[in-house]
N, C-alpha and C positions, 0 to 999 in steps of 0.2 A: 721621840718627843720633840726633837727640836725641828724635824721636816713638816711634822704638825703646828707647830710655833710659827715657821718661816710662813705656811699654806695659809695660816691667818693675817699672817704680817701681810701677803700677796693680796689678801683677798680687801682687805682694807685700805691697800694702797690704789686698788682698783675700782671702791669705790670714792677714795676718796681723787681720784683723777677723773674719773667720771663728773663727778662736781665740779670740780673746777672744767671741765671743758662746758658743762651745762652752764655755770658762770658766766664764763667766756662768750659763748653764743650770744646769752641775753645783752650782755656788757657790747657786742659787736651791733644786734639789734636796734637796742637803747642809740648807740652814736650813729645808727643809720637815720633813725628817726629826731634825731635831734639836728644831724647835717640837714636834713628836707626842709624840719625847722627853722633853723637860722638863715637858710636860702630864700623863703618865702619870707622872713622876718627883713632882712636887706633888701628886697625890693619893694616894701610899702613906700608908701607917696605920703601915708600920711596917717594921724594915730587912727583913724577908720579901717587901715588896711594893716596897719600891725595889729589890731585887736583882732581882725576878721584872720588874719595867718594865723595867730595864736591857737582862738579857738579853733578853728576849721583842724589845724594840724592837734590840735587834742583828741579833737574826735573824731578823725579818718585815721590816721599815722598810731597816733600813741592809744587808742580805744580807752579812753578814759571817761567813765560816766560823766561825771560832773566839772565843768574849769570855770576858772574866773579870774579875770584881770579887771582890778579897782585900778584905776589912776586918784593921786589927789590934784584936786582943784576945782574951777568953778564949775557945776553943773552945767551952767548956760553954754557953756565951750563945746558939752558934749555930743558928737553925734552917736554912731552906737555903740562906741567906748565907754564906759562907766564909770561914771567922775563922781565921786563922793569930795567930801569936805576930811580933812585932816583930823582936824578935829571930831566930826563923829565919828571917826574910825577909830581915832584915839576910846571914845567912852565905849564903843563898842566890843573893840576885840585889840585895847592898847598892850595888854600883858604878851601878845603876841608880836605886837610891832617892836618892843621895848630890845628883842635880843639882836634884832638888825642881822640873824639866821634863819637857817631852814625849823620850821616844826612841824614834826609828822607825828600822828594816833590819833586817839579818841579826841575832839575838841567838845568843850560845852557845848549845848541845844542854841542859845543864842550865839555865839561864834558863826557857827554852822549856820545858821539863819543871814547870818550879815554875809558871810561869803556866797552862799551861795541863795540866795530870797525864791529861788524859783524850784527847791528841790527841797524831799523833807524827810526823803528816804537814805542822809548819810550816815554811815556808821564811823568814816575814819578819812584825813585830809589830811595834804601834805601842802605849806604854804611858804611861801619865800618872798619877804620883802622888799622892796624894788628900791635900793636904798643908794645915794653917791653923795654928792654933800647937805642934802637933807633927805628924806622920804618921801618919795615918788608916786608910792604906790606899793600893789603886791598882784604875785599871782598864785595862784590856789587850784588843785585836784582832790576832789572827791571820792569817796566808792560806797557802796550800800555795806560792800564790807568791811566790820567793825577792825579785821585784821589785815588790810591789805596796806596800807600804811601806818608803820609803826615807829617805834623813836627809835629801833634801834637799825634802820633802814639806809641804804647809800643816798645819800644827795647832791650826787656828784653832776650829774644831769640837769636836773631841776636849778640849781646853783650858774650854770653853766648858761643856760636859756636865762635866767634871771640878768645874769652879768653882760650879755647880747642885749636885752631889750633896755637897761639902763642906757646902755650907749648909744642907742638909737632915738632914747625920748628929745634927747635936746635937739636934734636934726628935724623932727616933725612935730614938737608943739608948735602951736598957732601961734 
């Protein structure tokens, strides 16, 4: 009985080391693709080129369906950076700007709309607001599926990239 006990205890312990090296992998992944990021994010010239690293590295590096980086402020400032006003981002998806954290799962249909206006197929988004002594902005990933990000998910990454492109916006606003 108990060589039967231990062959289960083995066999548990085997998968559960399995998992953590599958972990691991990803966790080693995830910081390769986010070093590529932060590399192409320090040599932008200017917020045209940190938007154009952002996205380009969402969608080649990290294969993420849908991204988005709002900056707030004037419209008119913007070239293909996406500049909303404060204030309608407040009326639009404020219960989300209010925690100055990550939020990942299901977001409402208008959330989803204001994040991302060019996609209609998401089911689940993981968003982080671009926040230092006021609110900046934010940036936002999508997926059609409803369980690929969820609240109960790492946002150590995301968090990380977020905390990189604060420190860069005062260097290249106009």
């Amino acid at each position: 009985k108990q060589v039967s006990v231990l062959r289960e205890r083995n066999v548990d312990m085997r998968h559960r080391l399995n998992a953590l090296t599958a972990n691991a992998r990803e966790n080693d992944r995830l910081y390769e693709q986010t070093r590529t990021l932060v590399l192409a994010l320090l040599e932008a010239r200017d917020l045209d080129g940190l938007y154009q690293a952002f996205m380009d590295s969402m969608a080649r590096d990290f294969k993420v369906e849908h991204a988005s980086m709002i900056l707030f402020g004037d419209k008119d400032s913007a070239g293909t950076c996406r500049m909303e006003s404060l204030e309608a981002a407040r009326f639009e998806i404020g219960a989300l700007l209010k925690v100055n954290k990550p939020v990942c799962g299901v977001l409402r249909k208008e959330e989803l709309s204001y994040l991302f206006p060019d996609a209609s197929d998401i089911g689940s988004a993981a968003l982080m607001p671009l926040c230092s002594s006021g609110e900046l902005g934010l940036i936002a990933v999508g997926s059609s599926d409803a369980e690929k990000y969820s609240s109960n998910m790492g946002t150590l990454f995301l968090t990380h990239i977020a905390e990189i492109i604060v420190r860069l916006l005062p260097r290249l606003d106009p």
